[in-house]
N, C-alpha and C positions, 0 to 999 in steps of 0.2 A: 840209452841216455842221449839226450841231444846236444847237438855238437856246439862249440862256443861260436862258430858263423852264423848258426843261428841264434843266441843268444847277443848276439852285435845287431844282427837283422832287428830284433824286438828292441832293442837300447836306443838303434837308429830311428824307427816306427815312433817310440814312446818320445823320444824330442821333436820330430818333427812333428807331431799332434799337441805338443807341450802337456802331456797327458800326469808329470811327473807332479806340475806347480796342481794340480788338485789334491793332492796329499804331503807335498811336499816331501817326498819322496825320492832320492835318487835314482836315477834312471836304472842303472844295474842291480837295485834291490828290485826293481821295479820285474826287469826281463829274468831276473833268477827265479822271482815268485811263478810268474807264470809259464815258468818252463818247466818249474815242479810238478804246475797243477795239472799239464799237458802230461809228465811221465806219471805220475799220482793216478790221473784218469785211465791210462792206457792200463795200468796197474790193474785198477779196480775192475774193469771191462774184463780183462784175463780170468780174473777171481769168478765174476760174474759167469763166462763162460767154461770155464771148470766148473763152477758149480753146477750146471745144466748140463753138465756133459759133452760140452763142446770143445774140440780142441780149441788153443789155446792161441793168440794171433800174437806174430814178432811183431811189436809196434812199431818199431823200428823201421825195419824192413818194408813194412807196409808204407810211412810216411816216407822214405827216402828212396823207395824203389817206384816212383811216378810221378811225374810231372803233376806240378798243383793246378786243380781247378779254379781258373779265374771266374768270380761272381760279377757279373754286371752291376747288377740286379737282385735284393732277397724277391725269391717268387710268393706269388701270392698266396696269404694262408685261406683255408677254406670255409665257408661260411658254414 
């Protein structure tokens, strides 16, 4: 599950881009939503690689055990 600093992190994001007044939505329905859809995915991913036979990945662990990659830049997609 991820932790409620990140969910402040996403609240702080969501006002400063005033991303809340497009649905009028408050900002912590806003960060709880998408903090679901981030544990939701990780979820599904697991399911997905059990299915295939794959062990199974801590998402956790994964997101919180490495420094995030800063994007400059989306690279270019391919023609």
């Amino acid at each position: 599950m991820l932790d409620s600093e990140f969910v402040l992190k996403l609240r702080n994001l969501i006002n400063s881009h005033r991303i809340e007044n497009m649905s009028d939505t408050p900002d912590f329905i806003l960060a709880n939503y998408l903090k679901n859809c981030l544990e939701n995915f990780a979820e599904a991913v697991n399911a997905r690689e059990t299915w295939y036979g794959a062990e199974a990945v801590n998402a956790r662990e994964t997101w919180y055990g490495r420094e995030p990659e800063i994007i400059e830049q989306a690279p270019e997609r391919p023609e």
